[in-house]
C-alpha positions, 0 to 999 in steps of 0.5 A, spaced: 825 400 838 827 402 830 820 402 828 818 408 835 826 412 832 823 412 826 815 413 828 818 419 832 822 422 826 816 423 821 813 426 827 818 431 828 819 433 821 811 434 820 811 438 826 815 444 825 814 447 832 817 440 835 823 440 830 825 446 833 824 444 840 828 438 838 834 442 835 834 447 840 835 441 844 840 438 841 843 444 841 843 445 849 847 438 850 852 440 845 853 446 848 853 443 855 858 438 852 862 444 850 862 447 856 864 441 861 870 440 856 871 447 857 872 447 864 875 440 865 881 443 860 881 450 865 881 445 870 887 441 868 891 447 867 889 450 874 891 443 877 897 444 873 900 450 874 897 449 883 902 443 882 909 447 880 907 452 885 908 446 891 914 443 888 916 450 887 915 451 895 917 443 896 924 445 893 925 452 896 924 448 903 929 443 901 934 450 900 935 449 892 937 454 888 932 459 884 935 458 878 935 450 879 928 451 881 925 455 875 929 450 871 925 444 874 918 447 874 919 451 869 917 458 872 920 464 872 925 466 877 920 472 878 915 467 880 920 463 884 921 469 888 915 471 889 913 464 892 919 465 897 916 471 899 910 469 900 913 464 905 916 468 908 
């Protein structure tokens, strides 16, 4: 394996076309790496964010104040309010 990495190597480094495309593809996998990072992390945070909206929801059905609701969610009262709106 060793002897086929390096054998693979001396071929690119020789040959300047395929050294190129060999960069360019490293290149594209760390960028698509990058990428799926990315969205994961925007992805988490969305999830997040989804989540204190439904205890939001949960704790306005239960009849909890705003005030007690934006302190356990951490949502603005504005939001609180616009979330029992939107309920109603």
């Amino acid at each position: 394996m060793r002897s086929w990495w390096n054998a693979k190597l001396v071929e690119l480094s020789a040959d300047e076309e395929a050294r190129w495309r060999q960069e360019s593809r490293e290149k594209w996998e760390w960028d698509q790496a990058a990428l799926r990072r990315q969205y994961l992390r925007e992805g988490r945070a969305e999830g997040k964010a989804e989540g204190k909206v439904e205890v939001a929801r949960a704790l306005l059905r239960m009849g909890m104040a705003i005030e007690s609701i934006a302190k356990a969610t951490n949502l603005s009262e504005t939001e609180i309010q616009s979330i029992q709106a939107e309920a109603l």
